[in-house]
TILO-482673 format. One record per residue (C-alpha): x, y, z; residue in one letter. Coordinates in steps of 0.02 Angstrom, whole numbers, padded with zeros to 5 digits, always signed. Layout:
BEGIN
XYZA...
END
This chain:
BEGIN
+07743+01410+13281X+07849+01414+13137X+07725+01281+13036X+07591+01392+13079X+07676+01560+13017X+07725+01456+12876X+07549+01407+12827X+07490+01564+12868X+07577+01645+12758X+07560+01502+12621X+07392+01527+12592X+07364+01684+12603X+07515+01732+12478X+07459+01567+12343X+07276+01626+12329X+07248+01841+12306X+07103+01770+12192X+07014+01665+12336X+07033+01820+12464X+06977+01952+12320X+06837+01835+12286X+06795+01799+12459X+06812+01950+12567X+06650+01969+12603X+06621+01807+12685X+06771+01787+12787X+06837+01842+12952X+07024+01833+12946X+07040+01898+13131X+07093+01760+13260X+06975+01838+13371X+06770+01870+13366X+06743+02004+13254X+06589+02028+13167X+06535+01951+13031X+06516+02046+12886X+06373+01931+12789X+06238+01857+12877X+06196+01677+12870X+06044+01620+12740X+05866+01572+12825X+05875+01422+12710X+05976+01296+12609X+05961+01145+12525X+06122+01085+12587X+06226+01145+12730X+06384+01067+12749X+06477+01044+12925X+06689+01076+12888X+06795+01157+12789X+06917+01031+12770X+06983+00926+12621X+06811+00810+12634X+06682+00982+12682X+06760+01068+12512X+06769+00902+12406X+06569+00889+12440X+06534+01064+12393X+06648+01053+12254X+06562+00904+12173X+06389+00972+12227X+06408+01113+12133X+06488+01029+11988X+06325+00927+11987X+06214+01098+11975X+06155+01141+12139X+06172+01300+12200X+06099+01335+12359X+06249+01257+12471X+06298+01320+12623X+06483+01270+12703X+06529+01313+12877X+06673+01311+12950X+06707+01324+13154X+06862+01414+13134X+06966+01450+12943X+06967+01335+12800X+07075+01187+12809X+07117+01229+12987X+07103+01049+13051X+07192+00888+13021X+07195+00957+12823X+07328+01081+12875X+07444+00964+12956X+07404+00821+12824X+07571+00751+12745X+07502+00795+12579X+07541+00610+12513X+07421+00551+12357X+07445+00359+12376X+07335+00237+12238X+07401+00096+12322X+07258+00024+12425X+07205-00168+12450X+07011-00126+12437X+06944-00118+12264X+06838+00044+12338X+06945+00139+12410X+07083+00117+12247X+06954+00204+12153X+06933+00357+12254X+07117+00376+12293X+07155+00360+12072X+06996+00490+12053X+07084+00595+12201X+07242+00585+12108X+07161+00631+11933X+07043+00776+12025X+07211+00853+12097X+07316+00872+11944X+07213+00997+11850X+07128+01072+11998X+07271+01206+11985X+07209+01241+11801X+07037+01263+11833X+07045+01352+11977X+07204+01463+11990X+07232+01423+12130X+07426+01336+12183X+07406+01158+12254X+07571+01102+12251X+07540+00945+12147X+07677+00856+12078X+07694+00669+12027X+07844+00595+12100X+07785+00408+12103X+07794+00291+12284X+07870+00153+12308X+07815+00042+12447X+07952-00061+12514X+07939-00265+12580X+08070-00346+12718X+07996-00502+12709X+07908-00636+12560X+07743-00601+12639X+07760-00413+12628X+07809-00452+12466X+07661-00568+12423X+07540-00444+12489X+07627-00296+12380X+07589-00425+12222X+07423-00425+12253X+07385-00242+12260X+07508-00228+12113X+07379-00362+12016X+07245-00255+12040X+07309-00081+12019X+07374-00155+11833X+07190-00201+11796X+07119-00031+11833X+07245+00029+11711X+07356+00121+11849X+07581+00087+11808X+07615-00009+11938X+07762-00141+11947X+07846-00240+12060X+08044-00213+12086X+08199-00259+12146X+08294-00179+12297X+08452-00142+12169X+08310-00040+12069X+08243+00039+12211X+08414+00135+12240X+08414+00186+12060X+08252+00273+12080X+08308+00343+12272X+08508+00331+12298X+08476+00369+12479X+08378+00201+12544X+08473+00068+12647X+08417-00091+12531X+08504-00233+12607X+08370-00310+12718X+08235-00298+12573X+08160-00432+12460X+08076-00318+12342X+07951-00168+12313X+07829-00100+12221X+07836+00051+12128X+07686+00170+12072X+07746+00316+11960X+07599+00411+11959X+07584+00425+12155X+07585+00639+12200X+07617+00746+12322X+07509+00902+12365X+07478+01041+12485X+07346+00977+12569X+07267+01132+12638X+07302+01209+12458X+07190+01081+12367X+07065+01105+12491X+07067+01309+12466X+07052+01271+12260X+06897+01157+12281X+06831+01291+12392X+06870+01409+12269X+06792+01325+12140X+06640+01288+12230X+06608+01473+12283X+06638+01515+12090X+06469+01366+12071X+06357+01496+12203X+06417+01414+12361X+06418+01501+12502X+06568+01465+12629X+06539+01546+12817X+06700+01543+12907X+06704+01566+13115X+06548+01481+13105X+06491+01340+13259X+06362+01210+13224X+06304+01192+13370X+06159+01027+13337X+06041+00983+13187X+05868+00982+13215X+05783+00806+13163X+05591+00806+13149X+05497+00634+13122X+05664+00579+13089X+05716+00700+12948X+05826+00822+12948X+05741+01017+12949X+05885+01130+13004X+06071+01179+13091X+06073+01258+13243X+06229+01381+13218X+06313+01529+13346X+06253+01641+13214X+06091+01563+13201X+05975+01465+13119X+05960+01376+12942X+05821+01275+12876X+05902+01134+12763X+05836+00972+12673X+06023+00884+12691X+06176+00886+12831X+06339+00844+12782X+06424+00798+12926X+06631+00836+12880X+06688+00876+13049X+06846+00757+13045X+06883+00729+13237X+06728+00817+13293X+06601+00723+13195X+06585+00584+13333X+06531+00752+13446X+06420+00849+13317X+06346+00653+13305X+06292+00657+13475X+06252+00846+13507X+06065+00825+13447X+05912+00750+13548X+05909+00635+13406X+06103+00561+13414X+06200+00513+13259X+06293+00376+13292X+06478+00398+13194X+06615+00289+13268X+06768+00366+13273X+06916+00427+13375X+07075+00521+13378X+07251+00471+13413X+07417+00563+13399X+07490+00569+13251X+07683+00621+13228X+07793+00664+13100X+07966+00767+13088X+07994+00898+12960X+08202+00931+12908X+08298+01070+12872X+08371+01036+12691X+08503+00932+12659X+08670+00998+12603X+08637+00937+12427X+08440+00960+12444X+08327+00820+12376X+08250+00837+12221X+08050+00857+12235X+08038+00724+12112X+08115+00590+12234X+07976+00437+12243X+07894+00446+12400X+07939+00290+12504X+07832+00177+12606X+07921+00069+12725X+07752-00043+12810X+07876-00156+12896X+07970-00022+12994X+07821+00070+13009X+07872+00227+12917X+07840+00347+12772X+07952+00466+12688X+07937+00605+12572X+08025+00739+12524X+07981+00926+12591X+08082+01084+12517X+08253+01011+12489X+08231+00897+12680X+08117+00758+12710X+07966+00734+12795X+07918+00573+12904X+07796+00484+13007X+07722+00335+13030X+07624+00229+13130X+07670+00162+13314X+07638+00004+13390X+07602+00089+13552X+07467+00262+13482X+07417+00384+13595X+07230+00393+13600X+07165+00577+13636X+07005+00664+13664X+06912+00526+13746X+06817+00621+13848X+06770+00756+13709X+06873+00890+13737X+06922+00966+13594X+06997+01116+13486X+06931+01236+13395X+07061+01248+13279X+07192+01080+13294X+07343+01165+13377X+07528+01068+13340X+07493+00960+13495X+07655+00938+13622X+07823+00846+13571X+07852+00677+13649X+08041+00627+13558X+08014+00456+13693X+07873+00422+13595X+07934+00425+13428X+08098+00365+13450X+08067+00181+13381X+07978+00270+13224X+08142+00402+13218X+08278+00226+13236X+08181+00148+13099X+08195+00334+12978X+08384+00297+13034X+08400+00158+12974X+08317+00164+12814X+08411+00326+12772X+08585+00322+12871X+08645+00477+12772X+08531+00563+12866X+08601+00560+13062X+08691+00728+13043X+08538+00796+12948X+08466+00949+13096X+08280+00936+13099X+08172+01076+13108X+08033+01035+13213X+07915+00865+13273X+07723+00885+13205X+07604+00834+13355X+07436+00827+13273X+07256+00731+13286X+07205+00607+13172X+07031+00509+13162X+07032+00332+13140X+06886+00207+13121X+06834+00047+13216X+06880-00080+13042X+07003+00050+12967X+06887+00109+12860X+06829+00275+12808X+06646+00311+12856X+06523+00387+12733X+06331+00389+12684X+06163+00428+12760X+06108+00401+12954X+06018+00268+12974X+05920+00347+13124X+05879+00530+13021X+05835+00523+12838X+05938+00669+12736X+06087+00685+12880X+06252+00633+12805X+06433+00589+12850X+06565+00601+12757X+06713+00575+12897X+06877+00447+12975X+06984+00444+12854X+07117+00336+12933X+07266+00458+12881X+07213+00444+12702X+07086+00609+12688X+07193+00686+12553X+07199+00507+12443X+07022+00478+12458X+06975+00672+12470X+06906+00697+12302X+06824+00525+12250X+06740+00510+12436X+06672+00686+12400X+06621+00626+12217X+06540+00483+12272X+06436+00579+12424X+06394+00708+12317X+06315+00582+12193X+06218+00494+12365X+06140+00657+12395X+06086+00703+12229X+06039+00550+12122X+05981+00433+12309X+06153+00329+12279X+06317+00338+12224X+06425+00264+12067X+06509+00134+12145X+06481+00006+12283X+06518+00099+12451X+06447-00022+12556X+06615-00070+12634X+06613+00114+12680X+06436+00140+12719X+06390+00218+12906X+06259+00075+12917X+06383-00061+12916X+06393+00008+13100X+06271+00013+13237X+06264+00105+13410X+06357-00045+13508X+06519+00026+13412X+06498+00198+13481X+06555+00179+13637X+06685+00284+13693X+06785+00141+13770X+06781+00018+13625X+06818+00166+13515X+06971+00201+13629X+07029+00043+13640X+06986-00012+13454X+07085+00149+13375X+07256+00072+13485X+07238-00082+13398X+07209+00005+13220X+07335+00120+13201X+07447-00009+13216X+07360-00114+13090X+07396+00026+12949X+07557-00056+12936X+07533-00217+13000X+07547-00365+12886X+07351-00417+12852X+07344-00608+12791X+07197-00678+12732X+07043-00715+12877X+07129-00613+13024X+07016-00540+13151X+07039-00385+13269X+07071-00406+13465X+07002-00278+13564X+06799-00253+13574X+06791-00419+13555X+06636-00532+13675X+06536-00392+13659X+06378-00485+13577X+06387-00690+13616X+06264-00822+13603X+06201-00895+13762X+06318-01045+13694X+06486-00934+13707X+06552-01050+13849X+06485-01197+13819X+06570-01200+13629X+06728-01099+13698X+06758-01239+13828X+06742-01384+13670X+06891-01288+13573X+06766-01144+13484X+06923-01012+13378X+06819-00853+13390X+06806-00733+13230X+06701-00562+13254X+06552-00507+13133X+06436-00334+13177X+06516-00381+13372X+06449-00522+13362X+06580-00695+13424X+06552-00824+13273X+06659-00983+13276X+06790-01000+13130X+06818-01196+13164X+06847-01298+13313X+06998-01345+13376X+07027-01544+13430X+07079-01608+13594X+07265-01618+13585X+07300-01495+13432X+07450-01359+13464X+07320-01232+13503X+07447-01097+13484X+07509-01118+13326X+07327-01118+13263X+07285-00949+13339X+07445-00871+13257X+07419-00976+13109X+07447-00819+12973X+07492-00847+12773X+07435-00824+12613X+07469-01000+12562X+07388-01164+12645X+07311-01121+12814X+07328-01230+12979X+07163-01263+12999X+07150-01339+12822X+07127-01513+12891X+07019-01473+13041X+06891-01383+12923X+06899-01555+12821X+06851-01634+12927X+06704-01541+12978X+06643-01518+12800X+06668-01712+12784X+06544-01739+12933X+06421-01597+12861X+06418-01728+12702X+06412-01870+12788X+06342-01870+12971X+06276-01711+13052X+06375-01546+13106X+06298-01408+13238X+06347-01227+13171X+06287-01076+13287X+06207-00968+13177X+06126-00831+13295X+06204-00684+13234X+06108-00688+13076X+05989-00543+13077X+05807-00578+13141X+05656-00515+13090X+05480-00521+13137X+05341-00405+12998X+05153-00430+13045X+04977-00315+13018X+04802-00318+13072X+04760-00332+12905X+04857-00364+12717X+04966-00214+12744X+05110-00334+12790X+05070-00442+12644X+05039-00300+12523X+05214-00187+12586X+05320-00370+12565X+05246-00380+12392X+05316-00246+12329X+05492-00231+12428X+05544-00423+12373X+05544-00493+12202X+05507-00652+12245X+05311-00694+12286X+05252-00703+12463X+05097-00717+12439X+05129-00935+12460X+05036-01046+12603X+05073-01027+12771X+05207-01124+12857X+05323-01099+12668X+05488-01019+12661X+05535-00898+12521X+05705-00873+12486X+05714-00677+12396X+05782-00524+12360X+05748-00340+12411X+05808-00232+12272X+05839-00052+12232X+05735+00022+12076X+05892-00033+11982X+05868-00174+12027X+06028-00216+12132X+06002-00325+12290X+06000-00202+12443X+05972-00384+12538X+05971-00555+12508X+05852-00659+12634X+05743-00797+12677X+05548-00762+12727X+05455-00884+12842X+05258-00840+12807X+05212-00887+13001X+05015-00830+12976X+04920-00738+12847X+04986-00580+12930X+05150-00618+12993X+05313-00659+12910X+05475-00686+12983X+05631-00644+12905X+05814-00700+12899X+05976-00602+12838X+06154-00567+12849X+06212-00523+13016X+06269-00356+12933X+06112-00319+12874X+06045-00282+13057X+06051-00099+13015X+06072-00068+12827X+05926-00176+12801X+05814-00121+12953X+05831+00047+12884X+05786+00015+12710X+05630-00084+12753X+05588+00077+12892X+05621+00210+12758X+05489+00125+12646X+05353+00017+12726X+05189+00154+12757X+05170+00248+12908X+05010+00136+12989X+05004+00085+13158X+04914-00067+13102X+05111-00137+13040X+05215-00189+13152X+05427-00205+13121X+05519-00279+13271X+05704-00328+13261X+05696-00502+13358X+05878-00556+13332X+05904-00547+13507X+05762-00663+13555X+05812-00817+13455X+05972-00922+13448X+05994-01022+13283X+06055-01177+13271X+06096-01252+13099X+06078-01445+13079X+06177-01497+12929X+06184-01676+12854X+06096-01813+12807X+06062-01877+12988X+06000-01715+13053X+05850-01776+13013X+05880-01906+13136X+05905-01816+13267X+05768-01701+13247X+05622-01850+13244X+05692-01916+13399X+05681-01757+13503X+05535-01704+13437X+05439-01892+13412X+05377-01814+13237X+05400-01880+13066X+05553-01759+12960X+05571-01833+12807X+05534-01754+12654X+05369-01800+12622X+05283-01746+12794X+05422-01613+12809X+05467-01519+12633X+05594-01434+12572X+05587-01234+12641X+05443-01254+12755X+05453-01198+12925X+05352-01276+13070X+05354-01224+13292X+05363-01384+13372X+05447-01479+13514X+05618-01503+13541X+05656-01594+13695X+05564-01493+13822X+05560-01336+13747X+05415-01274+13652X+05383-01158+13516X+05536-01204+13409X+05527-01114+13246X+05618-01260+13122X+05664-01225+12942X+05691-01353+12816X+05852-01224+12740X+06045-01240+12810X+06125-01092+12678X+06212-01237+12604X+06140-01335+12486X+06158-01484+12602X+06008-01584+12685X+05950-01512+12858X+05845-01384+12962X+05906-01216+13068X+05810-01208+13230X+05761-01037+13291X+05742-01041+13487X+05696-00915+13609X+05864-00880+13706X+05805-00972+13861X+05780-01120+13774X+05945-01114+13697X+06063-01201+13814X+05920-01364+13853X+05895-01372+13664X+06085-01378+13628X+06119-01518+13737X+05978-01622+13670X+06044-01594+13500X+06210-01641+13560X+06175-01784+13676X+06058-01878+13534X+06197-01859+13418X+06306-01961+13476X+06256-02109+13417X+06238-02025+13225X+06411-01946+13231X+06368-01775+13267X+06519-01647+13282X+06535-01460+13303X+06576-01328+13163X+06603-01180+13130X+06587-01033+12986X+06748-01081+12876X+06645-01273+12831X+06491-01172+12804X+06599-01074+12697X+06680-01208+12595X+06498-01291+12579X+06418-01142+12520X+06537-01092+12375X+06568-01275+12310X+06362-01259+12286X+06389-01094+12188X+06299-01001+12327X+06312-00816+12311X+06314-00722+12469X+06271-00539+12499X+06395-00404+12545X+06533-00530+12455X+06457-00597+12274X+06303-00478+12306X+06274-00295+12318X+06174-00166+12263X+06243-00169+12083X+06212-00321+12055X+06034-00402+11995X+05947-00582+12005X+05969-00586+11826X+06171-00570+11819X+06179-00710+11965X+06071-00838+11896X+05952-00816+12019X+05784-00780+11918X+05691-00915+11995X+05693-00799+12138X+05602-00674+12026X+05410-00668+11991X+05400-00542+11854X+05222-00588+11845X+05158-00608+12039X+05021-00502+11967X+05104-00356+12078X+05207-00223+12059X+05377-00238+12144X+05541-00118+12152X+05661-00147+12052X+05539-00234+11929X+05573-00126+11773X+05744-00135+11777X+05733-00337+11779X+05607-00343+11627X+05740-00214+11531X+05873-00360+11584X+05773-00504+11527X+05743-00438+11359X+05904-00350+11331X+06019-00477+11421X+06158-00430+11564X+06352-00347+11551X+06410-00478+11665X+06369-00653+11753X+06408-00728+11898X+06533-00865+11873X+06620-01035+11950X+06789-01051+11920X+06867-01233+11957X+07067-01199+11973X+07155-01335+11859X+07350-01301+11882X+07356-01242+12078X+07428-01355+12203X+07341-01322+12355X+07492-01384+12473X+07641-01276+12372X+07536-01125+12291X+07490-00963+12349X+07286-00989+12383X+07158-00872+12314X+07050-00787+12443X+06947-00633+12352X+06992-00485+12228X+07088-00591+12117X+07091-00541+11922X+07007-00667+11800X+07058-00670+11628X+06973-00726+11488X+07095-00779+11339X+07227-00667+11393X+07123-00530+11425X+07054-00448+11620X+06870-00485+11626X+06836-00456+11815X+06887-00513+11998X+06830-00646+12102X+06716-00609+12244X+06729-00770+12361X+06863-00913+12338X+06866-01090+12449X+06938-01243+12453X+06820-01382+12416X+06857-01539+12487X+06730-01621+12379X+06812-01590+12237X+06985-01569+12285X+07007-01402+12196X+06995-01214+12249X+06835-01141+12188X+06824-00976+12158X+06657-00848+12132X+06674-00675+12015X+06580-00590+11885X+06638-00589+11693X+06628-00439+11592X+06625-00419+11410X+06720-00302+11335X+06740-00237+11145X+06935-00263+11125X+06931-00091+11013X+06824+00017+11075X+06808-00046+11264X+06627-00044+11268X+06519-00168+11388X+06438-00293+11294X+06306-00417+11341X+06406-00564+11407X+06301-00750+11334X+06324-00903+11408X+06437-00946+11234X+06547-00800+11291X+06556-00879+11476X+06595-01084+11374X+06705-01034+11225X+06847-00926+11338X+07016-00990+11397X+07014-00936+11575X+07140-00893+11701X+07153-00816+11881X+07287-00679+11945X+07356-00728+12123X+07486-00596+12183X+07534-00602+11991X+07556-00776+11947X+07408-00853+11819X+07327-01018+11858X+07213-01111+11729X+07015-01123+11783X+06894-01207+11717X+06711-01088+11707X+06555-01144+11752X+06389-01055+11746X+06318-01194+11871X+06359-01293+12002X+06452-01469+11967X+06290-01560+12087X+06338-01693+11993X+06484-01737+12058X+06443-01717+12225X+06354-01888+12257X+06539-01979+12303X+06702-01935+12320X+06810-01927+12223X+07001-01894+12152X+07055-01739+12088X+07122-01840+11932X+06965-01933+11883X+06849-01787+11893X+06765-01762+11738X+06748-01566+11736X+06626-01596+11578X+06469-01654+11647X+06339-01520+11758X+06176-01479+11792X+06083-01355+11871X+06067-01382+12056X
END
């Protein structure tokens, strides 16, 4: 009760301005009085929360110039998990995304007092984030390496220097930390008041005591709220109802899918200390025992993340306003022993009282924003994974910008809502996915690990028979996809815990598979890629392809067209292959990602005739992939027809026999630049066709593989993948791909102006090979993605993709070079002489190796194997 009083009296006593200015619209009674403005008939935007994201939106909404914004609010402003929020502004975050929001957040903050009046409590103590072990240590590097690049202090110390900047931390079982000096703390709930203050002050309207009760979704747009007050016609929903949203998702006819779910979340506050801590003390991080610490009014505050979280609200019960939920001292005892030990000065410190409250966390810990995919102008800003007050302002920023320009500044799509579908809204994967991630906040992440729980949940109709022949699983979209295969007689154990940052266990088992891709014939399940089938009566499916890919479709039937689909900027939204089956059907390959994100796009922009016809046929085909030079072999034995080039060309596809099944759809394409077909085969085919494949094999050497060789294969070519190398900033024309570009089909096509600007103008960056020269693949720490590239001394970019290629002996790594004036620090067009002349160099966890840059693929050396030493790195040509 005291918190509450505390609050209470917090607010109200900080901001005489925001109650002056707001009296009319707010109800401070507790109980149902009257309220004293009515709700509008109509808005352009109504917003759902008054929370740190709710106020962050209508803050940046109105910054952008539109006025007629409605917030509502359930209960008070910043009532929810805002109020109880730790109030901790950390930059230090291992996603390039989510870095930029949390340094925008921290920017936002520290004049929000001075523009608004309003007291947020803001002061810049720095964090340091502390590392028991060299892996903890290695992983601190890293996100050291790339907050230094973004131009954020950041350095990596030693434990003596840690007590220098806090006397009070036990230091002798650490190997090192990192320190960020311009890390803040805030009042959470007070920041949230000032942006709500500020957006009033822009013509927002805010509507406290307020109940959204469903949104009202007509020919799947969004046309109103539904309120206890009644009813507003909108053109956008914002969706900021923190723990609630999942709820507010479903409350509709139309549902919202938006996968989250609370747990617990405990910290303890102190009475001071007898010498009370200075409120400039760094705040420490302390992943390895789980732990934060910060101070709070001469004490400390600290919480941190169990390995055994207490799931709540399962079943949808909720609170109005989030109540400090009950002590359990049992259950954060471990999490108290470890604040012990860290800070033994403490024991005889009295604390003042254990904070109980919800938090929201996310099926891949990560935050969840964008547009539905199911109803066009309903949006969700929400799951914040106990960072809403570091990512606060920049999510806001960026959602604001989705709403108003159609996208945002940056590449969200690690964020975006689509990246889900329904299967990850069920209440029991939810449930049992949040107890495995709210460990995982402080769990060392190596490079490739996979969650546990939710895991068989989409399989191939091969799941057992590759499981029982030593199939390691990974997880993509729920769907199983095998990493590798493990040999008869291998330590099986030691592979499945096999965790570093250095040379991986499974280094010579994906050799050899890659070897037999090059040399023999390898199987890869492939049927999680994303299937789909586009046909008309007429042209219309011809005519809507035309002008949603760059590439043209318009090519005989039976051809395969490998293409982009690109936003008017002319970004790649997808990457894909196109079968033309007919004259007026066409069937389409993707990502497995892409299942929603892309289904949506396509939906959201092919006409409204009956006469077209979308269907999603993932489901009904399993894909085999058939890599190597004797898969051609194989497939003119089963099938008693001719595969060789000339009766069987490069991307064509053909339905023909396979054993005894009929109607196998067979692709000359394998995603790797090696020889070979993928066979797509109606699921009860699947099993018959795999053991035909298998058993007519043998006598060509065929072998199993798995995702990592694929992988390996794919980079080594210079392959560029989407939602890794590709995204929607990023055109044809910066990843040498404009052979995938008709400029002149002789139709128009999105995205097409924005290429002919590029082609005349040239590009601010290019999509590079880097061939590491000094790394020693047994003793060295390995590159994986997000490294820094330097050119002649200076950052340039970060890779997007890095593998080991066994052909030529090295680690390859993919990025994108910038060009940058060294005075001014404007973007220039980067030439192919700026890519050749440069010295370059890539940052791994802080240490530079030498790499040799390549704007195409070294085919050339491909033909034999050979030694690392005799490679002549001079010599390419364009695959």
């Amino acid at each position: 009760m005291f918190l509450r009083l505390l609050s209470d009296i917090q607010w109200r006593a900080a901001h005489p301005k925001w109650r002056r200015m707001t009296s009319s619209q707010r109800s401070t009674s507790t109980t149902a009085e009257p309220h004293p403005v009515s709700l509008p008939a109509q808005a352009q935007v109504v917003i759902c929360g008054g929370g740190i994201m709710g106020t962050s939106v209508a803050y940046h909404l109105s910054k952008m110039g539109l006025k007629d914004i409605v917030l509502l609010e359930q209960g008070r402003l910043a009532a929810g998990t805002t109020r109880f929020c730790a109030g901790i502004v950390s930059t230090a975050r291992p996603m390039s995304v989510e870095l930029k929001m949390a340094h925008y957040s921290n920017k936002l903050y520290q004049q929000l007092e001075q523009e608004t009046g309003v007291q947020t409590g803001y002061m810049k103590t720095g964090s340091i984030s502390l590392a028991q072990t060299q892996d903890r240590l290695i992983s601190l590097k890293r996100i050291a390496s790339s907050l230094n690049v973004m131009g954020i202090p950041c350095e990596i110390i030693s434990p003596k220097e840690v007590l220098q900047f806090h006397p009070l931390i036990n230091v002798h079982d650490l190997v090192g930390a990192m320190y960020v000096p311009e890390d803040a703390l805030v009042s959470s709930a007070n920041v949230s008041l000032a942006l709500a203050t500020a957006a009033s002050r822009n013509g927002v309207q805010i509507h406290e005591r307020t109940c959204v009760s469903h949104v009202t979704i007509q020919k799947g747009r969004v046309t109103g709220v539904e309120t206890d007050r009644g009813r507003i016609q909108c053109e956008y929903f914002v969706n900021c109802a923190g723990q609630w949203a999942y709820e507010l998702g479903h409350s509709g006819e139309e549902p919202v899918h938006i996968p989250l779910h609370a747990c617990e979340h405990f910290y303890l506050l102190t009475h001071p200390l007898k010498e009370p801590l200075s409120s400039s003390l760094p705040t420490i991080v302390d992943p390895d025992g789980r732990i934060y610490i910060r101070n709070w009014q001469g004490g400390i505050l600290s919480g941190g993340f169990e390995k055994n979280p207490k799931p709540l609200f399962t079943e949808g019960r909720n609170q109005l306003e989030i109540q400090n939920l009950q002590e359990d001292w049992d259950h954060f005892g471990p999490l108290l022993g470890a604040l012990l030990r860290r800070m033994p000065g403490l024991e005889a410190l009295q604390i003042m009282q254990l904070v109980n409250c919800p938090e929201s966390f996310t099926p891949d810990m990560r935050c969840i924003m964008g547009e539905s995919p199911t109803a066009r102008g309903y949006f969700v800003l929400a799951g914040m994974n106990s960072a809403g007050i570091s990512y606060g302002g920049g999510a806001g920023k960026y959602l604001a910008e989705w709403i108003v320009n159609g996208y945002p500044s940056e590449n969200v799509w690690p964020l975006d809502l689509k990246r889900f579908g329904a299967l990850q809204s069920s209440r029991t994967f939810l449930r049992h996915r949040v107890m495995e991630v709210m460990p995982l906040m402080c769990d060392l992440k190596v490079p490739r690990w996979d969650f546990q729980t939710g895991r068989q949940l989409r399989t191939s109709p091969l799941y057992d028979r590759l499981d029982a022949q030593g199939a390691r699983w990974m997880e993509k979209h729920g769907f199983e996809r095998v990493k590798y295969f493990v040999p008869p007689g291998s330590d099986l154990l030691d592979l499945d815990h096999s965790k570093t940052f250095y040379k991986p266990d499974w280094f010579d088992i994906v050799g050899s598979e890659v070897k037999c891709c090059k040399e023999a014939v390898c199987v890869i399940d492939m049927s999680s890629f994303t299937k789909f089938e586009i046909s008309s009566t007429g042209d219309q499916a011809l005519e809507s392809l035309q002008y949603l890919f760059s590439n043209d479709l318009d090519v005989p039937v039976g051809h395969v067209v490998h293409t982009g689909m690109l936003n008017e900027k002319g970004g790649y939204e997808n990457d894909c292959s196109i079968a033309r089956l007919s004259k007026r059907s066409f069937f389409m390959i993707s990502p497995t990602d892409q299942q929603v994100h892309c289904w949506t796009w396509l939906k959201n922009r092919l006409p409204d005739d009956s006469n077209l016809v979308m269907e999603d046929v993932t489901w009904k085909y399993t894909a085999l992939n058939l890599i190597g030079p004797r898969a051609v072999d194989v497939l003119s034995e089963l099938s008693y027809a001719p595969m060789t080039a000339e009766h069987f060309p490069s991307l064509f596809c053909k339905e023909m026999s396979v054993g005894y099944a009929n109607g196998i759809r067979v692709m000359s394409i394998t995603h790797t630049g090696e020889p070979g077909f993928v066979l797509y085969i109606p699921i009860e085919y699947a099993l018959h066709v795999y053991n035909e494949v298998m058993n007519m094999g043998q006598k060509y050497g065929i072998r199993n593989a798995g995702y990592y060789a694929l992988r390996s294969l794919r980079i080594e070519k210079f392959f560029a993948f989407w939602g890794q190398d590709l995204d929607a900033f990023t055109t044809p024309m910066e990843c040498g791909r404009e052979f995938q570009v008709k400029l002149d089909k002789g139709v128009e096509f999105l995205g097409q102006e924005a290429l002919w600007e590029q082609k005349q103008n040239g590009v601010y960056k290019r999509f590079t090979m880097f061939i590491l020269e000094d790394h020693d693949t047994d003793m060295d720490l390995w590159p994986w993605w997000g490294e820094p590239i330097f050119r002649n001394g200076r950052y340039v970019g970060k890779t997007t993709s890095s593998a080991y290629s066994y052909t030529l002996e090295r680690h390859v790594c993919l990025g994108f070079v910038h060009h940058f004036d060294e005075k001014t620090g404007e973007e220039l067009v980067v030439t192919t002489d700026f890519i050749n002349q440069g010295e370059y160099e890539i940052d791994i966890a802080g240490q530079r190796f030498q790499a040799k840059a390549k704007l195409y693929p070294f085919s050339s050396l491909f033909t034999q194997r050979r030694r690392k030493d005799e490679v002549e790195l001079s010599g390419y040509q364009r695959e």
